[in-house]
Every structure is written in C-alpha cells, then in structure tokens.
C-alpha positions in Angstrom: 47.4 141.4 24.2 47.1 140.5 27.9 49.4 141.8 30.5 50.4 139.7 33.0 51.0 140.7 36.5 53.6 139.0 39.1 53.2 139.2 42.5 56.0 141.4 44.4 57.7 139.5 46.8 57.4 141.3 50.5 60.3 142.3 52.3 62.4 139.6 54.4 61.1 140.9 57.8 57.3 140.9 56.4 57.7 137.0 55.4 56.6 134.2 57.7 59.4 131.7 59.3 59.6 128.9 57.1 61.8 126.9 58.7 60.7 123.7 60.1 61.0 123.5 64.4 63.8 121.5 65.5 62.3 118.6 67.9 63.0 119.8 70.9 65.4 122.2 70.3 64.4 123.9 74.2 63.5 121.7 77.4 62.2 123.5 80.3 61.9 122.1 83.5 60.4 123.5 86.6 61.4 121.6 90.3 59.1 123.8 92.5 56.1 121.5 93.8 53.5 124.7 94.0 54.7 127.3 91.8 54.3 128.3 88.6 57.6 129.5 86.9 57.5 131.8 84.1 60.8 132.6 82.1 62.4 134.8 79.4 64.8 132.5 77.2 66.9 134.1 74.6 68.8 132.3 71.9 71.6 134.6 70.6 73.2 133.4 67.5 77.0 133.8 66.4 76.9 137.2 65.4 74.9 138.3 69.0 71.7 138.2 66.9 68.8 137.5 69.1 67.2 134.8 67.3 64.3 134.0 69.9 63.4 135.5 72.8 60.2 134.1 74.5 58.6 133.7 77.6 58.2 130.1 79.0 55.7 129.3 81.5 56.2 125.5 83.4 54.1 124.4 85.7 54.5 123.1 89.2 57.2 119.8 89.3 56.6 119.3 85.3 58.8 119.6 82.2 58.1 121.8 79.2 59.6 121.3 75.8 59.8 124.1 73.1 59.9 123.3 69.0 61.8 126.6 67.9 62.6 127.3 64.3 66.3 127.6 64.2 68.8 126.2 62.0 71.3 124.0 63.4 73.8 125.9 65.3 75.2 126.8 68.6 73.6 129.7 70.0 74.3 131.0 73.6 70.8 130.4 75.5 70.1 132.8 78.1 67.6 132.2 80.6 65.9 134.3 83.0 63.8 134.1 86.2 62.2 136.4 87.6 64.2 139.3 86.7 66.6 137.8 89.8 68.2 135.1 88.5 69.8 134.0 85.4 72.2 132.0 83.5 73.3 131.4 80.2 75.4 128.4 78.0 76.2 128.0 74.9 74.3 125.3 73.2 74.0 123.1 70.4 70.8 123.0 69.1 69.6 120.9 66.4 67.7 117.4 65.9 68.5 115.1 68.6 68.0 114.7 72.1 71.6 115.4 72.7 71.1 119.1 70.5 68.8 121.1 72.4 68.9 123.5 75.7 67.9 122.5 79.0 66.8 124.7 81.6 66.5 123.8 84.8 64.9 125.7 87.6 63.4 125.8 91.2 63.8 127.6 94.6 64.9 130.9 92.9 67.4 129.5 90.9 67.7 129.3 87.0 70.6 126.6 85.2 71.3 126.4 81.5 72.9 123.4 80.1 73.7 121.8 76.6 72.5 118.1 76.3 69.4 115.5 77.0 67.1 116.6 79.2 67.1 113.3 81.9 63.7 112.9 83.8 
C-alpha cells in the first residue's frame, strides 16, 4: 500500500504576494534639476495596516512610477523626504491613470495627491 504524502501549506506571512501590481498604482516625481531625491512612501490601509512601505529614489527633473501589489482600495499614502518634510492623502489606488498616488517633490518639499500624474 503506498502512502501518499501532501505538502503542508506554509504560514500566510511565509507565502509570496500573489497579487498582480496595479499599473501604476504610485507616480513619483522629482522637480529638482541636480539632485537625487530619495523617499519613504507608506501606504496604510483602512484598518492603519501598513501595507507598503518603501523607499523611492527619482532622479534629477524625472518621474518614477511604482507597480505595487495592492488590491483596489483607498489607502492613506504617506510620503516622506528627508526625514524634514512630509505629507500624506488619502488615495484611490487601483487600475487607471485616475487610481494611483502622486507624489510630487522639489526644493525640500514633499506633496501627496490622488489622481493622474500630468507631465
């Protein structure tokens, strides 16, 4: 008689994300002509669950954008630069241009704001 053996599934934290990047769900974009910006973005989710929290570096006068994998959902994105200045919004992020985060910074300051990202 042969035994058959199943494979244990691991724990929920041990398991890879398998949830597919929304398209843009982050847009970065830095307005200093000669600096390098690096900052911490937070995406906190209804229940003040940190969901993401990554550091985004953007280049001098260019735009960054970030495929997260988050469900669709408003989640308040916190942005930091720095350590000096911050802000945070709540945003929708999901699928379209008009669902994703954009961040916004130059001369020391940091803005966070819901919507298309307009070059």
């Amino acid at each position: 008689m042969q035994v058959l053996q199943t494979k244990s599934e691991p724990p929920a934290s041990d398991r890879p994300d398998r949830r597919t990047p929304s398209s843009e769900s982050l847009s970065v974009r830095n307005y200093d002509a000669a600096t390098v910006n690096t900052l911490s973005v937070r995406l906190v989710d209804s229940r003040d669950e940190v969901v993401v929290d990554r550091s985004v570096s953007v280049e001098p006068s260019e735009t960054a954008s970030v495929r997260l994998p988050v469900d669709r959902a408003t989640y308040r994105v916190e942005a930091t630069l720095d350590e000096d200045a911050s802000d945070s919004a709540e945003c929708l992020v999901g699928d379209t241009p008009e669902e994703r985060a954009v961040v916004e910074c130059g001369n020391g300051v940091v803005t966070v704001t819901a919507g298309r990202h307009t070059r």
